[in-house]
C-alpha positions as CSV (number, residue, x, y, z in Angstrom):
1,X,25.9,4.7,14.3
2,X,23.2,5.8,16.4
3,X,20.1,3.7,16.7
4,X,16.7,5.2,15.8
5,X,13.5,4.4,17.7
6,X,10.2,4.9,15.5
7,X,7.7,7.2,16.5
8,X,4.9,6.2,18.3
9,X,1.3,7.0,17.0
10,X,-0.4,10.1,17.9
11,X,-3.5,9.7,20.0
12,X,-6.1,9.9,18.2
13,X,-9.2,11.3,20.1
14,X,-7.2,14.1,21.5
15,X,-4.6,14.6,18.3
16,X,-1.6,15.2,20.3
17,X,-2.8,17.8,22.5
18,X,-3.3,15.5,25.7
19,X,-4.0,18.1,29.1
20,X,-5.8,21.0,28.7
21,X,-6.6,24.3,31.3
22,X,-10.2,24.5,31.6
23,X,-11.2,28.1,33.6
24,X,-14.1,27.3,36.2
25,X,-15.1,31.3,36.1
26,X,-14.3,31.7,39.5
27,X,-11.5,34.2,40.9
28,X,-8.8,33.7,43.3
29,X,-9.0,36.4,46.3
30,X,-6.0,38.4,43.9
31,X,-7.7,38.3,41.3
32,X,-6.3,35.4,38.8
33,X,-8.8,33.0,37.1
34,X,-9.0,29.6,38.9
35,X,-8.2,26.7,36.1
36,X,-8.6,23.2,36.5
37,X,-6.5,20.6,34.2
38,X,-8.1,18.4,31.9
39,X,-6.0,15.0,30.6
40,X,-7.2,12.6,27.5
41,X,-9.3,9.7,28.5
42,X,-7.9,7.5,26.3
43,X,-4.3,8.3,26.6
44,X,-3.8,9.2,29.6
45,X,-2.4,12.9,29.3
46,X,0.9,11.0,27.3
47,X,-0.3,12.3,23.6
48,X,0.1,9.1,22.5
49,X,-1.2,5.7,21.9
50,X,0.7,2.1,22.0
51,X,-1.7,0.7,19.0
52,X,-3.7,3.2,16.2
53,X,-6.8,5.2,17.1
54,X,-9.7,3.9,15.1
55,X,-11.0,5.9,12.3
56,X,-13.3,8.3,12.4
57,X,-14.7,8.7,9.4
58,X,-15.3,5.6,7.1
59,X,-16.5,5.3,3.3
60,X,-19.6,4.8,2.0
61,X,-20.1,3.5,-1.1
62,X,-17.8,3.3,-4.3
């Protein structure tokens, strides 16, 4: 029987999209774009978190 492992919690302050490619608007000497890569603060670049993000929005009121 194979033994499941529960999912971990997606990060919440970059919602599972941890690294991102940032262009600089500069230009290699053939011509490509230079990029620079970008990783979540608060997970690390891993997408997710060991406890849950806080919310962001709360209510107000009844």
């Amino acid at each position: 029987m194979p033994q499941h492992t529960p999912p971990r919690p997606i990060c919440g302050y970059c919602d599972g999209f941890p690294t991102v490619t940032v262009t600089t608007g500069n230009r290699t000497p053939d011509g490509q774009r230079e990029t620079i890569s970008a990783n979540c603060p608060a997970c690390h670049g891993t997408g997710h978190t060991t406890t849950p993000a806080a919310r962001a929005h709360s209510r107000i009121g009844a």
